[in-house]
N, C-alpha and C positions, 0 to 999 in steps of 0.2 A: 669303618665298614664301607663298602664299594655302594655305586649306583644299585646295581641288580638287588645287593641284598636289600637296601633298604626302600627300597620303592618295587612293593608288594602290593595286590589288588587290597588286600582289605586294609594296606597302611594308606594306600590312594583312600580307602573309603571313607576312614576317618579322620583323614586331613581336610579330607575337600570339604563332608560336609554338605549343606543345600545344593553346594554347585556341583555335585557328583551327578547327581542326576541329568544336569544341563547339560555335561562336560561327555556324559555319554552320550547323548544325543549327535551331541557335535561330532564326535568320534564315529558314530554310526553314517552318518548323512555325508562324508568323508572331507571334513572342512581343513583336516590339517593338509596342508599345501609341500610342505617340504621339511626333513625330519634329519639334523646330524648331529653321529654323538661321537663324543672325541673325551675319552678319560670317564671319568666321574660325572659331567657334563655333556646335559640335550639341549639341544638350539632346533626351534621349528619355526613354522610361519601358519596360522591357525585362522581364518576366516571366519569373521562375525560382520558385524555392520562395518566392519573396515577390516584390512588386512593386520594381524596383530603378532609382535614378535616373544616369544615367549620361551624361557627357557629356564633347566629346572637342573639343579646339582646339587652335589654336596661338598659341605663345608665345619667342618669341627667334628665330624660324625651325624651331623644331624641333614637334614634334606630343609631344602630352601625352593622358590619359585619364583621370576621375576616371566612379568609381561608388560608391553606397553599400553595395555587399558584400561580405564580407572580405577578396576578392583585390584587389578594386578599390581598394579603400581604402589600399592600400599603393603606389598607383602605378603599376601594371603594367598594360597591357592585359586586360583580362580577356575572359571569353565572351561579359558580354551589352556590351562597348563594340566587340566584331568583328561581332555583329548590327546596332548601332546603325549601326555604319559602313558595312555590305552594303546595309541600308534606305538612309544616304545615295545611296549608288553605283547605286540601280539606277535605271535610265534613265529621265528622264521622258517624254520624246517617245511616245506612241500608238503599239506596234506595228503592222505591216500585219496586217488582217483577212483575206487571203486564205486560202483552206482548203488546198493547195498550195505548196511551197516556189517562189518563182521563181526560185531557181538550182537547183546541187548542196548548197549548206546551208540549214539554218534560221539566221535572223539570231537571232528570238528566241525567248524561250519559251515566248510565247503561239503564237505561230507553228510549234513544236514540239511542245507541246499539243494546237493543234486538229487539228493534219494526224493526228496519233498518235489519237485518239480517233476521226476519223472512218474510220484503216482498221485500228481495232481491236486498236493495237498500243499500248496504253499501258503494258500492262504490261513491256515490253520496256526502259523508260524506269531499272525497280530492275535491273539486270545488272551486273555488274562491268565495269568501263571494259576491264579486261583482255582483254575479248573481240574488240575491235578490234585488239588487236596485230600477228597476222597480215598483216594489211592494211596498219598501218600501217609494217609492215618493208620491204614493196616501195614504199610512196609516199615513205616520208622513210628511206633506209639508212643515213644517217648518223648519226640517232637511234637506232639501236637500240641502243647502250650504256643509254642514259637511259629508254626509254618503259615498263620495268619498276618503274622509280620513278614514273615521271611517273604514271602509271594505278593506283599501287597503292592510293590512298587514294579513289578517284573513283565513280565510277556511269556509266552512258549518256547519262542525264541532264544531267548537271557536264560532260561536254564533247559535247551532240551539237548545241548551240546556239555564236552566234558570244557571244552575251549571256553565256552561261556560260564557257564555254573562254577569255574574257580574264578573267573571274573567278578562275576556279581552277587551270587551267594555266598554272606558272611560266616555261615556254617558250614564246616568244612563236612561233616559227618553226612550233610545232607545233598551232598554237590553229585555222587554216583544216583542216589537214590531218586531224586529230581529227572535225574537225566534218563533210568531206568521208566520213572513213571512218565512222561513226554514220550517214549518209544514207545509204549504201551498205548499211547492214547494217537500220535500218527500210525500206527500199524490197523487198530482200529476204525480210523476216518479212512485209512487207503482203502482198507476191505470194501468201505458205506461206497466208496466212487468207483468199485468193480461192481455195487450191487445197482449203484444208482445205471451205469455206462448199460446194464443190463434191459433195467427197466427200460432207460430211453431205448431201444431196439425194439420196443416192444410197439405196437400198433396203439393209436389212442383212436377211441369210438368219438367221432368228428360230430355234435350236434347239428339236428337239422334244421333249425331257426337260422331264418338268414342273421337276426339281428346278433345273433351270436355265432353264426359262421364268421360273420363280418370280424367280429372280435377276435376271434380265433386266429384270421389269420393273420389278425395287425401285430398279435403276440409272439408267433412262430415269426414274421418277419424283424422283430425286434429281438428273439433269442437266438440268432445264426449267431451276427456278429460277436454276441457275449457270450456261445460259448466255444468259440472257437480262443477265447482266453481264457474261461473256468472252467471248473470241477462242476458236475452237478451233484445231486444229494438226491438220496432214497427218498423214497415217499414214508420211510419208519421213520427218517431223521427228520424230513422235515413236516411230521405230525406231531413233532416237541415244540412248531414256533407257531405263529397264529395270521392270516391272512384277516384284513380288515379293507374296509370301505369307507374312506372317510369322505362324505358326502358337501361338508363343507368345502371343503381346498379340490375336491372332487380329484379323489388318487386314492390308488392304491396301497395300501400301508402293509409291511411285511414286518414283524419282529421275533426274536430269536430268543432263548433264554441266556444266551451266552453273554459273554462282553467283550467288548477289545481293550487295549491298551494303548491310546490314539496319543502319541507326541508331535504336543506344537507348542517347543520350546519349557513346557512342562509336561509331566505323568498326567494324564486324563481316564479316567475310564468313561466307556459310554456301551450300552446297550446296542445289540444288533441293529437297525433296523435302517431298512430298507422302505423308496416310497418310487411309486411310476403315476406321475402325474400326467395329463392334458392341456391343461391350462399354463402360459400362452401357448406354449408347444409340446408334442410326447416330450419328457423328457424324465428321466433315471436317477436317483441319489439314492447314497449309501452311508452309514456312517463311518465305513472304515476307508471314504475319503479316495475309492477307486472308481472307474467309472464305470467299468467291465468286471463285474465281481462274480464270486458265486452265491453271496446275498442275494443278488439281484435276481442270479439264473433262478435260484431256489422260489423268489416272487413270482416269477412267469410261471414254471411247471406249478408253484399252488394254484394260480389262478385257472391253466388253463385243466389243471384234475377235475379244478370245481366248475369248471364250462361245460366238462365233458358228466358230472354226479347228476344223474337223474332228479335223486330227491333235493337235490339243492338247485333246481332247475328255474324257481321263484325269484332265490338271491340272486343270480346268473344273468336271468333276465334286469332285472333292475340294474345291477353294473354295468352290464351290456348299455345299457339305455342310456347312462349317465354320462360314460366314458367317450361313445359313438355321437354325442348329439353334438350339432352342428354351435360352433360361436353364435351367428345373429340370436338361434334360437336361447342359447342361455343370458345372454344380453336381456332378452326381451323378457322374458321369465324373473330374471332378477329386479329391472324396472319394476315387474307386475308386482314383484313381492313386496318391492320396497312402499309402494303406493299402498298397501292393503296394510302393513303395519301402522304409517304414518296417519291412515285415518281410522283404522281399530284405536275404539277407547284405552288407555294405557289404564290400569289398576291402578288405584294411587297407592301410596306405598311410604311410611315412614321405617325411617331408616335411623338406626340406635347403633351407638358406636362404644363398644365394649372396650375397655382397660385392660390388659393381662400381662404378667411377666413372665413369656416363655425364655430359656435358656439362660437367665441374669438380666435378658433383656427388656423393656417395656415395647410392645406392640399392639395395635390398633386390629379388631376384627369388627364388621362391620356383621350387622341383624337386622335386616330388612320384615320388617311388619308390614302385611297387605289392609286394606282396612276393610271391613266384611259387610254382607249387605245391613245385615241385623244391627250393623252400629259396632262401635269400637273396632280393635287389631285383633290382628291373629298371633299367634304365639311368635313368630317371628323364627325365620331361618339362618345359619349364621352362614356365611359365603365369602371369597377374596373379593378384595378389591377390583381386580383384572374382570371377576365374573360380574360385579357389579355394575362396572362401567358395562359390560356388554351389554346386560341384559336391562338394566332400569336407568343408564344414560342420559335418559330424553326427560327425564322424571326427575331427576336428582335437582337439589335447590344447588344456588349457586356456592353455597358453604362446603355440601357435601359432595361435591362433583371435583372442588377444592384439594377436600380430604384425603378422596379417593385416588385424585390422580397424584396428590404427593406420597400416598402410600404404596401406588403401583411403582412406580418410578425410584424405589429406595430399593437399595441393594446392602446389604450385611457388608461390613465392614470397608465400605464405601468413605475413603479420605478422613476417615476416624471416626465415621459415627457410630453411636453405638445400639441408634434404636430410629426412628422414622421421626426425627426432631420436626421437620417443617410439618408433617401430619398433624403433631400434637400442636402447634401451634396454631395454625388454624382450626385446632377445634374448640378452641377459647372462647368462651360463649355460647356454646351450642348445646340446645335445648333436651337433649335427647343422649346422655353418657350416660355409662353404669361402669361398673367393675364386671370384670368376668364369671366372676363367681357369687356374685349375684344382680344378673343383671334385671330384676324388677324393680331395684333400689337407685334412683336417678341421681346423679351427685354432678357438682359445678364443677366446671374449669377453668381459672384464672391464669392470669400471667403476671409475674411483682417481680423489683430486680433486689438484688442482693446486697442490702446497704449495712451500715455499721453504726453503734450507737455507742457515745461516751458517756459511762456510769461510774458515776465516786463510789469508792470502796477505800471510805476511811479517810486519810490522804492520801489516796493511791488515785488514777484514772483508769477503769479497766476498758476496753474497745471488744464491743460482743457483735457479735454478724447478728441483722436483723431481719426482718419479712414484713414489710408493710407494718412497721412498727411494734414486733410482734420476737423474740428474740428465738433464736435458733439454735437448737444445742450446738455447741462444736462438736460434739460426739456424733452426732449426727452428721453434720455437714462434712466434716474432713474424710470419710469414706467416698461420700455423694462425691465430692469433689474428683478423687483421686478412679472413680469408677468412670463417670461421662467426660468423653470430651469435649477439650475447650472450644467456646465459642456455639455449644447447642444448651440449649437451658436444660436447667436436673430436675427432675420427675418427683413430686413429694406426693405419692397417694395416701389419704388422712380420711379411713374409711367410717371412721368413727364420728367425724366432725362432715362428714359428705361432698367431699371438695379433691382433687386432684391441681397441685398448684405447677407451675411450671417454672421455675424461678431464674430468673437472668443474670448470671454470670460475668461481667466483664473481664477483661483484661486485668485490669487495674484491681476492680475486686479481687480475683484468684491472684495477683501481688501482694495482694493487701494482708488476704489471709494469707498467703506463704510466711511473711515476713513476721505475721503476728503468731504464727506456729512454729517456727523459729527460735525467735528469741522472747517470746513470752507476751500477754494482751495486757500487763501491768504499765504503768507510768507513773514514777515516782512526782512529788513535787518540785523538784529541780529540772525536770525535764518536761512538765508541762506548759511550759509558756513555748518551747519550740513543735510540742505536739499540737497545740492552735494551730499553729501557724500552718504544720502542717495540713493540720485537716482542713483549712479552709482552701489549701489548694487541691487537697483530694477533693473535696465536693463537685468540684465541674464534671470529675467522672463516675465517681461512688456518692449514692445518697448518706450523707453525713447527719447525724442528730445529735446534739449540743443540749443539753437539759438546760433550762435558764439562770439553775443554781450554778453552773460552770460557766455561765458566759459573763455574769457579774452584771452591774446596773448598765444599762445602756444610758449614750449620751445624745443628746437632742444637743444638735447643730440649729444655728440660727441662718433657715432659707433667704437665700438671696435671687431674686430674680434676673434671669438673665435675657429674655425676651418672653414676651406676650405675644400669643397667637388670638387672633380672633376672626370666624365666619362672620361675612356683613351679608345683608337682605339682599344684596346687588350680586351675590355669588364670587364675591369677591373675599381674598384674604388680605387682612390689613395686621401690620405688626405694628 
C-alpha cells in the first residue's frame, strides 16, 4: 500500500495516540518549517524546543516514523511526526474564494475564515465543540451515546469545516452533520452582531452624577480601541452572562456561560471570563488569552447599560466610587483596616481536623469551633484550608497553621503522591482528630515504622511485617502497599480501637516485603543460620525482632579495660 493510503486521519489518530493532540497543536501554530516527499517517504523539519528532523514512510506495507527527539527516536510516533503528517494531508487544491458559504457548510477553512471575519464572528471559532450538542441530538439521535466523547477534546473550529471534521472527528457519520450544526450556530451569532451593530447606533441616556459621568467616560475611552477589533453582543445575549464587582482585587468581573478550548501545549477548557481592574493600573484580562476581545467589549457595554439603569442606580454608585478613588486614598483606608482588625479581639476558635476518604484518597478537612460566651464550642463549621488560613491565621497554634499550610500547598497527583502525606504527618499528636463521619468521636494519631519479626513455625522461621510490635496481616498490608507511594507513609484508620496510625515505609522495608511476597516468608532449617546473619544486617535499616528462643543462650565475654576516664575537683580529666 502507498503513502496516501495508509496514512489516513483517523490511522494518524490512532497511531499517535496522547501525542495527537500535541501534534495538532503544533500543526495549528505552523511549527512544521519545510515539508518533501519523494515516493512513499516525507522528510520535514518540525520546530519544538529545538529544530527536529522527522520523517515518516513506509516499509513492508506498514507505516513507520523516525524523528531526532527523544520520543522519536525510539520509534514511536511522536508530536512533531503527527504535524508533519497533518502538513502532508492538508489539501492542495485552491479553496473557493467566495465570502459566503454555497451550501449549509463550510467545505474549508479558508472558506470558514473569511465568511467568520467578514460577519464579525471569529471569535466564536475558540468555543467548546460541546456547544453544538444540543443540536446535534435532534439531527443525529442515534449518536447521542457518543457525541460527549466525540466533542470533548474539540473547538468550533476542529469541526465547523468539512476540511476539518474529516480531520479530527473519528465518526465518519458525524463529520457533515457537526459541520451542518457549527453553520447553524455562526449564522445565528452573525445575526446577534447585526442586532447588537444596531443597538450600539442607538443613543444611551448618559447619567447625570458626575461620579458616574466620570466613570462613564473612562469606559467609552477604553471601548474605542477594543472595538475597532471586536464584535459587540446584544444586550439578549449578553443577559445570559453576569456582570460582578469584586471588591477585594477591586475589578470588574464579567462571566459567560460558555467555555473555550484554550491550548498551551495541552486541551484546557476554561470558562469565559473577563476582569477590568484598577489596581496598579486600568488594565484588561480575558481568559481566551486576547487583549482586544469581544469578552471584554461585552464587560464595558454591561457595565455602562448598568450606569446608565435607573433602579440600579445604588449598585452604580458604589462601583463608581471604588473604581474612581484615588491610590493615596485606598493606601490609607487599607492601613485603617488593617489597624482595626489587629486590635479587634479575635474569637478564639478551636479547630478539629476530620479524616475522610474522598475518591480512594485520604484527605484532611478542617472544622473550626468558635467558643461561645456561655462556655463550651459551637457546633463547628467545616471550611478549606486556603479559607482557613485567610480567615483565622492570626489565631491558629503553631501545629495547625503547620497543617494548613501543608494542606494548602498539596496538589493531586503531585510527584506520586497520593493524598496530603506531609499534612498527615504533622498531625501526629494533635488533640483535636475525628473521622469524618463522625466527627464527635476524637481518635489519636501516631506514627510507627514498619518492621518485621522472626517467629518459629515448627522447624520453619516465618518473617511477618510488624507495627510497634503488633503483626500486620499481609492481606492487609500488600494492597496498602501497592496503593500509596513510596516514600509517603500508608494511612491505617482503626475506628474501632480509635487511632489513625501513619506507618513508615522504607526503602528497604517495601524490599523486604517484595522479596518475601516472592518467594515465600518461610525459612527452612538449612537456611537459617544465613538468614541471621542476614537480618542482623537488615536491622540498621528495618526494625528486626528476634524472639530469644531464636537467638539461643547468650555469651558473656570477659571485660577488659582499655582506659579509665575520670573528672578530678580541679576540672580537670585524668586518664
Amino acid at each position: 500500500m502507498s503513502l496516501r493510503e495508509l496514512l489516513t486521519p483517523t490511522r494518524l489518530r490512532t497511531l499517535a495516540g496522547y501525542s495527537y493532540v500535541r501534534g495538532v497543536e503544533y500543526f495549528r501554530s505552523g511549527r512544521v518549517g519545510e515539508l518533501r516527499a519523494e515516493g512513499d517517504r516525507i522528510e520535514g523539519v518540525v520546530a519544538g524546543s529545538d529544530d527536529y528532523r522527522v520523517a515518516i514512510f513506509v516499509d513492508d506495507e506498514d507505516l513507520f516514523s523516525e524523528c531526532t527527539c527523544p520520543v522519536g527516536g525510539r520509534g514511536e510516533l511522536c508530536k512533531h511526526a503527527v504535524a508533519l503528517a497533518l502538513q502532508y494531508l492538508e489539501p492542495r487544491e485552491e479553496p473557493s474564494q467566495a465570502a459566503a458559504p454555497a451550501g449549509p457548510v463550510f467545505a474549508t477553512n479558508r472558506e470558514l475564515d473569511t465568511w467568520c471575519a467578514e460577519n464579525g464572528v471569529s471569535h466564536e471559532l475558540a468555543i467548546a465543540a460541546d456547544a453544538l450538542g444540543p443540536t446535534l441530538h435532534e439531527m443525529v439521535p442515534t449518536a447521542r451515546g457518543v457525541l460527549p466523547f466525540v466533542l470533548a477534546r474539540w473547538c468550533l473550529r476542529d469541526v465547523a469545516s468539512l476540511e476539518n471534521a474529516s480531520r479530527y472527528l473519528g465518526v465518519q457519520s458525524l463529520r457533515r452533520a457537526a459541520c451542518e450544526a457549527a453553520h447553524r450556530y455562526l449564522l445565528r451569532a452573525a445575526a446577534d452582531v447585526v442586532v447588537a451593530q444596531h443597538e450600539e447606533s442607538q443613543p444611551r441616556s448618559v447619567p447625570d452624577e458626575p461620579a458616574l459621568m466620570a466613570l462613564w467616560a473612562k469606559l467609552l475611552e477604553l471601548r474605542a480601541p477594543i472595538r475597532r477589533q471586536a464584535s459587540p453582543r446584544s444586550r439578549a445575549t449578553r443577559a445570559t452572562g453576569s456582570l460582578t464587582f469584586d471588591r477585594k482585587d477591586t475589578q470588574l468581573v464579567w462571566t459567560e456561560p460558555t467555555q473555550l478550548q484554550i491550548v498551551n501545549g495541552t486541551f484546557l477548557r476554561a470558562s469565559v471570563e473577563s476582569t477590568l481592574s484598577v489596581l496598579p493600573a486600568v488594565k484588561t484580562t480575558c481568559a481566551c488569552k486576547k487583549p482586544q476581545c469581544t469578552h471584554v467589549l461585552a464587560l464595558l457595554d454591561s457595565c455602562l447599560d448598568l450606569l446608565a439603569d435607573i433602579p440600579r442606580r445604588a449598585e452604580a454608585r458604589t462601583i463608581a466610587e471604588e473604581l474612581l478613588r484615588p491610590p493615596w486614598q485606598r493606601a490609607l483606608a487599607e492601613l485603617a483596616a488593617g489597624e482595626d482588625r489587629s486590635t479587634k479581639a479575635r474569637p478564639e476558635i478551636e479547630v478539629w481536623w476530620l479524616i475522610d476518604v474522598e475518591m480512594g484518597s485520604f484527605t484532611l478537612t478542617p472544622l473550626v469551633k468558635k467558643q461561645l460566651k456561655k462556655g463550651g464550642t459551637s457546633a463547628g463549621s467545616r471550611m478549606s484550608a486556603l479559607r482557613l488560613l485567610d480567615d483565622h491565621a492570626d489565631a491558629l497554634s503553631e501545629q495547625d497553621l503547620a497543617i494548613a499550610q501543608h494542606l494548602a500547598a498539596w496538589q493531586p497527583g503531585r510527584r506520586g503522591s497520593t493524598y496530603p502525606a506531609r499534612a498527615f504527618s504533622t498531625l501526629v499528636g494533635h488533640a483535636h482528630v475525628a473521622l469524618d463521619e463522625d466527627p464527635d468521636a476524637p481518635i489519636s494519631v501516631r506514627r510507627l515504622p514498619l518492621g518485621f519479626t522472626a517467629v518459629p513455625a515448627g522447624d520453619e522461621i516465618r518473617l511477618e511485617p510488624t507495627v510497634d510490635g503488633a503483626r500486620f496481616s499481609p492481606r492487609v498490608l500488600a494492597p496498602l502497599l501497592q496503593f500509596f507511594a513510596s516514600g509517603e507513609p500508608v494511612v491505617v484508620v482503626e475506628p474501632e480501637l480509635g487511632r489513625c496510625t501513619l506507618v513508615d515505609v522504607t526503602e528497604e522495608a517495601r524490599r523486604l516485603w517484595n522479596v518475601l511476597a516472592k518467594y515465600g516468608d518461610t525459612f527452612p532449617q538449612e537456611g537459617q543460620d544465613q538468614l541471621m546473619q542476614r537480618l542482623a544486617q537488615i536491622d540498621r535499616a528495618v526494625p528486626i525482632a528476634i524472639p530469644e528462643t531464636l537467638l539461643g543462650s547468650r555469651l558473656a565475654d570477659a571485660a577488659t579495660v582499655v582506659v579509665r576516664l575520670r573528672l578530678t575537683y580541679e576540672g580537670t580529666l585524668e586518664l
